[in-house]
C-alpha positions as CSV (number, residue, x, y, z in Angstrom):
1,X,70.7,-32.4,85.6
2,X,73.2,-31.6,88.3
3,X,74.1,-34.6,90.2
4,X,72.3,-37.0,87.9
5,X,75.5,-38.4,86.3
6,X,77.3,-39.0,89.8
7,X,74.5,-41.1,91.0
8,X,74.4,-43.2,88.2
9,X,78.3,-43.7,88.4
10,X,78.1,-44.1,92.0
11,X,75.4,-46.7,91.8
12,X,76.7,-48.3,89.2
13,X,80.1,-48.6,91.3
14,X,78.6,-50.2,94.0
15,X,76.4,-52.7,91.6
16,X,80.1,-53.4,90.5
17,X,81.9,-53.8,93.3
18,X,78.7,-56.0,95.2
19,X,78.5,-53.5,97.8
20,X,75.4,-53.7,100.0
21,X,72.5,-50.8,98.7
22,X,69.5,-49.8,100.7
23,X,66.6,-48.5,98.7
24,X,64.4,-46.2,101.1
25,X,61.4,-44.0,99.8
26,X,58.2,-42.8,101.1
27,X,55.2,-44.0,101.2
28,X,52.9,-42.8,99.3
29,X,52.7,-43.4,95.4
30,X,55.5,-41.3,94.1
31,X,57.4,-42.5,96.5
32,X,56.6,-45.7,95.9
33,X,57.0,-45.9,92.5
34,X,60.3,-44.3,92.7
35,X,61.5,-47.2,94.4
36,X,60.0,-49.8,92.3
37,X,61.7,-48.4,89.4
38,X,65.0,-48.0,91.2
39,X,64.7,-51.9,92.7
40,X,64.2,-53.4,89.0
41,X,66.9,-51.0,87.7
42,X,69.7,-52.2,89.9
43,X,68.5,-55.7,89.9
44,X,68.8,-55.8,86.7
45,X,72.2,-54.9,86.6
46,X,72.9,-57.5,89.0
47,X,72.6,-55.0,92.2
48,X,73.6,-56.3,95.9
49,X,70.0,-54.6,96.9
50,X,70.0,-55.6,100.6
51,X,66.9,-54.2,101.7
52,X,63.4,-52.0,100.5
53,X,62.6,-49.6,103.1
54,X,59.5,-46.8,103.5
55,X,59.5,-45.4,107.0
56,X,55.9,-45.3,108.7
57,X,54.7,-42.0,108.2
58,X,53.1,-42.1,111.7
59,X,56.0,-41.3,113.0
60,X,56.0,-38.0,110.6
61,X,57.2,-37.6,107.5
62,X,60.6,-37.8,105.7
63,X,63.4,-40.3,106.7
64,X,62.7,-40.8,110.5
65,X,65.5,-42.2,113.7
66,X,63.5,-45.1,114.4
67,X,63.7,-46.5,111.0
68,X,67.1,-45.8,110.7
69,X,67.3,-47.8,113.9
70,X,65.8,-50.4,112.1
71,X,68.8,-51.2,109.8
72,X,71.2,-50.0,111.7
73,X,73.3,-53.5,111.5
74,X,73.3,-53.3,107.3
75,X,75.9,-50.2,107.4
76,X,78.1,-49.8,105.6
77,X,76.0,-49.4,102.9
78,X,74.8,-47.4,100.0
79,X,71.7,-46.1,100.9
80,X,68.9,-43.9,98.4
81,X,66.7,-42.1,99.8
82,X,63.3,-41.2,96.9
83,X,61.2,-38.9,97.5
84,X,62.1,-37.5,100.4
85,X,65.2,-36.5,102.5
86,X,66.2,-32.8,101.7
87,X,64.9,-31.4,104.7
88,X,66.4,-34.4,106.9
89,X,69.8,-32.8,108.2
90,X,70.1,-34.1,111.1
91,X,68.7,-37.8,110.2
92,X,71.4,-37.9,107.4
93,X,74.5,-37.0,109.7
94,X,72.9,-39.9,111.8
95,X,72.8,-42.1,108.8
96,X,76.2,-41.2,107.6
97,X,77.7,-41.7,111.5
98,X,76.0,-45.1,111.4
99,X,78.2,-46.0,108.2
100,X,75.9,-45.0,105.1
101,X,76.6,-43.4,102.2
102,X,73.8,-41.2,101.1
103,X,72.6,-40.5,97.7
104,X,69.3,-38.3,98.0
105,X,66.6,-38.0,95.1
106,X,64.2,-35.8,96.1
107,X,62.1,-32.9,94.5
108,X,60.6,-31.3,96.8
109,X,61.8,-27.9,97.8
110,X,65.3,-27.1,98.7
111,X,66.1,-25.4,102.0
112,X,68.5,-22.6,102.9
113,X,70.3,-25.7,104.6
114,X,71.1,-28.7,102.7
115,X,72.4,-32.4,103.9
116,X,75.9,-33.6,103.5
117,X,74.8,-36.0,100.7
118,X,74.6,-36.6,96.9
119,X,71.6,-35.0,96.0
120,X,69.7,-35.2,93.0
121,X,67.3,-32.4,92.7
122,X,66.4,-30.0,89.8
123,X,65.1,-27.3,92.1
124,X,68.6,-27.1,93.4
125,X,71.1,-23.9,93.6
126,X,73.2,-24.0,90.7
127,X,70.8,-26.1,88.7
128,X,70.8,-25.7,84.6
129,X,67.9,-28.1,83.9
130,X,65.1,-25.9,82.4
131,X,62.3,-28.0,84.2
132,X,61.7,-27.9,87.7
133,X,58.4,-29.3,88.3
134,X,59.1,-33.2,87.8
135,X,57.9,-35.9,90.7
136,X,60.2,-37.7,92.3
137,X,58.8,-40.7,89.9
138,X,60.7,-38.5,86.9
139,X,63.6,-38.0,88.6
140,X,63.9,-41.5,89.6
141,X,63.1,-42.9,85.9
142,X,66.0,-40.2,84.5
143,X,68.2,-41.8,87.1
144,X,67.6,-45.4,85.8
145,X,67.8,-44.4,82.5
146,X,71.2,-43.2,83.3
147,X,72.1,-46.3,84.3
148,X,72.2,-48.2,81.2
149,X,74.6,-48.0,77.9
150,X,70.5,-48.9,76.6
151,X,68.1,-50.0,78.2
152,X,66.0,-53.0,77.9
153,X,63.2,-51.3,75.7
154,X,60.4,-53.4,77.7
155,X,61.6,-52.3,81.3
156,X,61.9,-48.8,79.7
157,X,58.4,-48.8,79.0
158,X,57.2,-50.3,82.6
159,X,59.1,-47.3,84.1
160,X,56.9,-45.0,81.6
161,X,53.7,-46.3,82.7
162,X,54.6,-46.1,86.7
163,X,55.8,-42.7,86.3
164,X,53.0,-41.4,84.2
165,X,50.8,-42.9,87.4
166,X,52.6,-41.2,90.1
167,X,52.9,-37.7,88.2
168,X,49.4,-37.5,88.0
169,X,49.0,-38.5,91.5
170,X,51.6,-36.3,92.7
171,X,49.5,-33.4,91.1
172,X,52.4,-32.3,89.0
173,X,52.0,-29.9,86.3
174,X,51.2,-31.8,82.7
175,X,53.5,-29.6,81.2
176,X,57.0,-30.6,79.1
177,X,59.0,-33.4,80.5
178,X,55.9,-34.4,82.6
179,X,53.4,-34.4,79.0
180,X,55.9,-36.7,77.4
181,X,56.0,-38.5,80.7
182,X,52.2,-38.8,80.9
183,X,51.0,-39.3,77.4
184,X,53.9,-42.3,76.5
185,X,53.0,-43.7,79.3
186,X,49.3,-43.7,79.8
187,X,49.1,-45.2,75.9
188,X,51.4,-48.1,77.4
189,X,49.7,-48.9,80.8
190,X,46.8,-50.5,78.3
191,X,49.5,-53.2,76.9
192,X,51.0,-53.5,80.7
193,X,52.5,-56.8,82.2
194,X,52.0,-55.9,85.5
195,X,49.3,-58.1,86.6
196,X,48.6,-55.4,89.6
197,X,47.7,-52.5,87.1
198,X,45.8,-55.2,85.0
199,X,43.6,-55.8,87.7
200,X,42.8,-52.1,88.3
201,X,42.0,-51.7,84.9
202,X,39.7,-54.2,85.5
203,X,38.0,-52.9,88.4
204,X,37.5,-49.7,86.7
205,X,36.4,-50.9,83.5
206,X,33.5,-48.4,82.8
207,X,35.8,-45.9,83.0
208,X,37.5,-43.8,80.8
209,X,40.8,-41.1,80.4
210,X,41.9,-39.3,83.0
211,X,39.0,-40.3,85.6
212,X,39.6,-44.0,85.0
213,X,43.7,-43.2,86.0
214,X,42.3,-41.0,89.0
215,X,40.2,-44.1,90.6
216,X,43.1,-46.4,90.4
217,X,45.4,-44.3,91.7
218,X,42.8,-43.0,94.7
219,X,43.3,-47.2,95.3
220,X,47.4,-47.4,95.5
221,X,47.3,-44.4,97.8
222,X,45.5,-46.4,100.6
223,X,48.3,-47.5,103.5
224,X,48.6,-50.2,105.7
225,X,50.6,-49.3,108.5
226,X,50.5,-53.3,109.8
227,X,52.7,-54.7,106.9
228,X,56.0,-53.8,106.2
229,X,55.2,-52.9,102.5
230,X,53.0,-50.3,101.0
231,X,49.6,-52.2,99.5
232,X,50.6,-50.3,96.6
233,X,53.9,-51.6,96.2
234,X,52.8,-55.4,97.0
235,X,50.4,-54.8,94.2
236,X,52.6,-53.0,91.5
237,X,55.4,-55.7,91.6
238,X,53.2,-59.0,92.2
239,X,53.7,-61.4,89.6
240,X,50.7,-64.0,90.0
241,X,47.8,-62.7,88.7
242,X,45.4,-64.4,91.1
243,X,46.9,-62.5,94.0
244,X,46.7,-59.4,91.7
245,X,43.4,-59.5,91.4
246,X,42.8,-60.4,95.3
247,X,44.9,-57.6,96.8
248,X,43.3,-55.1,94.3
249,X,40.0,-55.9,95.4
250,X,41.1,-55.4,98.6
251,X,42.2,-51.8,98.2
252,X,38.6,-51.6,96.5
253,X,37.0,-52.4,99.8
254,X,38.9,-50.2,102.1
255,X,38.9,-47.5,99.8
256,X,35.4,-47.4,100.7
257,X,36.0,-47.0,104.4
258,X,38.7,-44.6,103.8
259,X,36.2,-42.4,102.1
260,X,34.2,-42.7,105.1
261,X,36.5,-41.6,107.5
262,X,37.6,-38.7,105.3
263,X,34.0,-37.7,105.4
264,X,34.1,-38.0,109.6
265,X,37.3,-36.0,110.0
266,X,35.9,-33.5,107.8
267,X,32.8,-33.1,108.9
268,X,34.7,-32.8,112.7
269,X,37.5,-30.3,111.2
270,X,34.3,-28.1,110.2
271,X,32.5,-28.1,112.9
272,X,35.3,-26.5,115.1
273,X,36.2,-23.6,112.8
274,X,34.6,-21.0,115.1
275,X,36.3,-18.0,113.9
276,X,36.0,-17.8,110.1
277,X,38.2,-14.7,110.0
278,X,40.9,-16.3,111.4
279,X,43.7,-16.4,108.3
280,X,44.5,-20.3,108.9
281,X,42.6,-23.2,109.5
282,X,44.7,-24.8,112.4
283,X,43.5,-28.4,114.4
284,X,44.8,-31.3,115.9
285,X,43.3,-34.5,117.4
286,X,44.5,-37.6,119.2
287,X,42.1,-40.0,117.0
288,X,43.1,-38.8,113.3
289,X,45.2,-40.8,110.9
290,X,48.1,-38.8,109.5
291,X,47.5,-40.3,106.3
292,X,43.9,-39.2,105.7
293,X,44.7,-35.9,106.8
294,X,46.0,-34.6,103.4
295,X,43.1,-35.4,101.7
296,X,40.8,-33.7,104.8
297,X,43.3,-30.4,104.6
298,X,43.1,-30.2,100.9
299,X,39.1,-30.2,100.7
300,X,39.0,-27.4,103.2
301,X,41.6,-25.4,101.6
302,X,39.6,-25.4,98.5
303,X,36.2,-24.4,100.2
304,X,38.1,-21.3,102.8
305,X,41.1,-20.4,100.2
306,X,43.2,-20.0,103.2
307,X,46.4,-22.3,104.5
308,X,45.0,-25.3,106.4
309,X,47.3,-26.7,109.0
310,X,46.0,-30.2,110.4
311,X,47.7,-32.6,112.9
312,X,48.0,-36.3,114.8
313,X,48.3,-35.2,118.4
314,X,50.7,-36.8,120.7
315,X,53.8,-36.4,122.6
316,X,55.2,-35.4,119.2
317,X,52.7,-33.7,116.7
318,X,52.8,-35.2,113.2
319,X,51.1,-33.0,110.3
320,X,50.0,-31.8,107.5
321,X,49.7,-28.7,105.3
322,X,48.0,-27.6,102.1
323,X,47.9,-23.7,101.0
324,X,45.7,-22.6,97.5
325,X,47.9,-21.2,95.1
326,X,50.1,-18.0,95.9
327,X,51.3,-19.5,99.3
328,X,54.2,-21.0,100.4
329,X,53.8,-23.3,103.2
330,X,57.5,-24.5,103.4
331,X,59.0,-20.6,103.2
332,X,56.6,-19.7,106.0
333,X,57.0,-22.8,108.4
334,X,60.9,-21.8,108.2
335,X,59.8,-18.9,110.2
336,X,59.6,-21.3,113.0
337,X,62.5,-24.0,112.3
338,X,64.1,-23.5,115.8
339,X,60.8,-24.7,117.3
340,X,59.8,-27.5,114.4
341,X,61.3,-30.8,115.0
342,X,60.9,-31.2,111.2
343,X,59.0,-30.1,108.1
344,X,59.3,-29.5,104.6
345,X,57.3,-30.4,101.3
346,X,56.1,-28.5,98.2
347,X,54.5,-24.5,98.5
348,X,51.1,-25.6,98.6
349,X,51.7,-29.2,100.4
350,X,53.8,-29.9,103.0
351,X,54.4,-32.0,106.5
352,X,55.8,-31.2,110.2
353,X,56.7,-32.7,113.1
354,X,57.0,-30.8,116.4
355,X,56.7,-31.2,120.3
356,X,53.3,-30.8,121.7
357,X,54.6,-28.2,124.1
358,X,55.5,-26.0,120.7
359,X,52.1,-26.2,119.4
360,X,50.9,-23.2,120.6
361,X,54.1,-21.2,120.1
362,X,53.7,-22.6,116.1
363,X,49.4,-21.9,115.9
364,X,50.6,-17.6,117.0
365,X,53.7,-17.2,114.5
366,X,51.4,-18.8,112.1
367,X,49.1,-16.3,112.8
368,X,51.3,-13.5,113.1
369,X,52.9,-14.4,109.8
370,X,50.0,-14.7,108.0
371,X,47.9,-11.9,109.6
């Protein structure tokens, strides 16, 4: 895979040489997971990791300036960005002016614009590797693999099991790489050490195959934007089993109220669809939490089979997209990139950013575009 063997040697460089690394990935699970598996890699190998990063995604999605802010002070540095940061041009000449060195694993797709950065990403220009439809889980478990003459056969199989968690969850196709991926590692997360994914098991122990993997994952999607960590990512490397069991049923318990509020926004999303003609569905609302908006959008695509377009309103506009099969979401918000503060994604999921005073301007080329 282009690039794949340059940001092994590169990382393996600066494990050498005890320069300072930065892991940053987003926060949901693929994201998440990406990191873990990158974190145990490198430390491992006796890494100089200085700092775990996921930006809050209330401030939008992708690698954000307020979190590069944040560690500002840690540069120079190696920083690796999972899971997101193809889109994020101007955020990584930021990063690089601030002192960073930027290795990006990401595979989502690839704009007509790319960042001045070591990217690894399969859907790339140039790119030989036959299979493009990996998570950024896969890509990030190729990359560790890359980073050892052989690796410890035990940590290889952890990474199998995580991956296998976050492909599913990430909705990627169960196809080739991904069915190796999935079916290694789903017969391994029944032997796991990880005392977080024992207690999941647990909690779901009257259930079975792919619905049993479905529920726990529905659990280590569930954010907390008050701690600095994912819940998920707290859970998937705690090593007591006491406090396993504790946060997990903890995710149990607001996965309950995060079903309720889905049902709210829903239920309010539905109610103002007036014109069921209209090509898009397209609402925003002060109140809404950017994170339960994916799962609102993706509901409603399914029941109107049209693009559905929701957003956190503010001074800036954070959202989120999900398109039925045939659309593009990312090739049509380029359309409107001189008036987006941000976006990008997959074809039929995707996120933006943009000024409230653009809102307007982006609802009519959306409906022009798709009229």
């Amino acid at each position: 895979m282009k690039n794949l063997k340059k940001a092994a040697e590169r990382i393996k460089k600066a494990v050498k040489n005890k320069e300072k690394i930065i892991i940053y990935g987003d926060s949901d699970l693929d994201g998440i997971v990406s990191v873990i598996i990158a974190k145990e890699a490198i430390n491992n190998l006796g890494g100089n990791i200085v700092k775990i990063c996921f930006p809050d995604r209330e401030n939008g999605h992708g690698i954000n300036e307020k979190s590069l802010e944040k560690i500002a002070d840690l540069a120079p540095a190696l920083l690796i960005a999972y899971d997101f940061g193809i889109s994020n041009l101007k955020e990584i000449e930021m990063a690089s002016k601030m002192g960073f060195e930027v290795i990006i694993v990401d595979h989502h797709q690839v704009p007509e614009k790319l960042p001045k950065a070591l990217i690894v990403n399969p859907k790339q220009e140039g790119e030989k590797y036959p299979f493009k439809e990996l998570a950024a889980a896969g890509l990030s478990y190729y990359l560790a693999l890359a980073l050892f003459d052989k690796i410890p056969e035990s940590l290889k199989n952890s990474f199998l099991e995580l991956t296998a968690l976050a492909t599913i969850s990430d909705m990627m196709p169960i196809e080739k790489d991904n069915e190796e991926i999935v079916s290694k590692g789903l017969e391994l997360i029944h032997t796991t050490w990880r005392p977080g994914i024992q207690a999941l098991l647990k909690i779901y122990d009257t259930e079975y195959g792919l619905n049993r993997i479905n529920k726990i994952n529905s659990l280590l999607n569930i954010r907390d934007k008050d701690k600095e960590f994912p819940p998920a990512y707290t859970l998937l490397t705690c090593a007591d089993e006491k406090e396993a069991k504790k946060i997990a049923q903890d995710l149990f318990e607001k996965n309950v109220e995060k079903k309720e509020k889905i049902g709210e926004i829903l239920l309010e999303v539905e109610e103002r669809i007036e014109d069921q003609s209209l090509p898009i569905v397209f609402e925003g609302d002060k109140s809404w939490e950017l994170p339960l908006l994916g799962v609102v959008a993706s509901l409603i695509s399914k029941r109107k089979n049209k693009p559905v377009f929701l957003y956190r309103e503010g001074k800036e506009c954070f959202g989120t997209v999900r398109a039925p099969s045939g659309f593009n979401v990312v090739d049509t918000m380029e359309k409107s990139a001189d008036i987006l503060k941000g976006y990008g994604g997959h074809a039929k999921a995707a996120g933006f950013t943009i000024k409230k005073e653009k809102i307007n301007q982006f609802y009519n080329n959306l409906i022009k575009y798709f009229s």
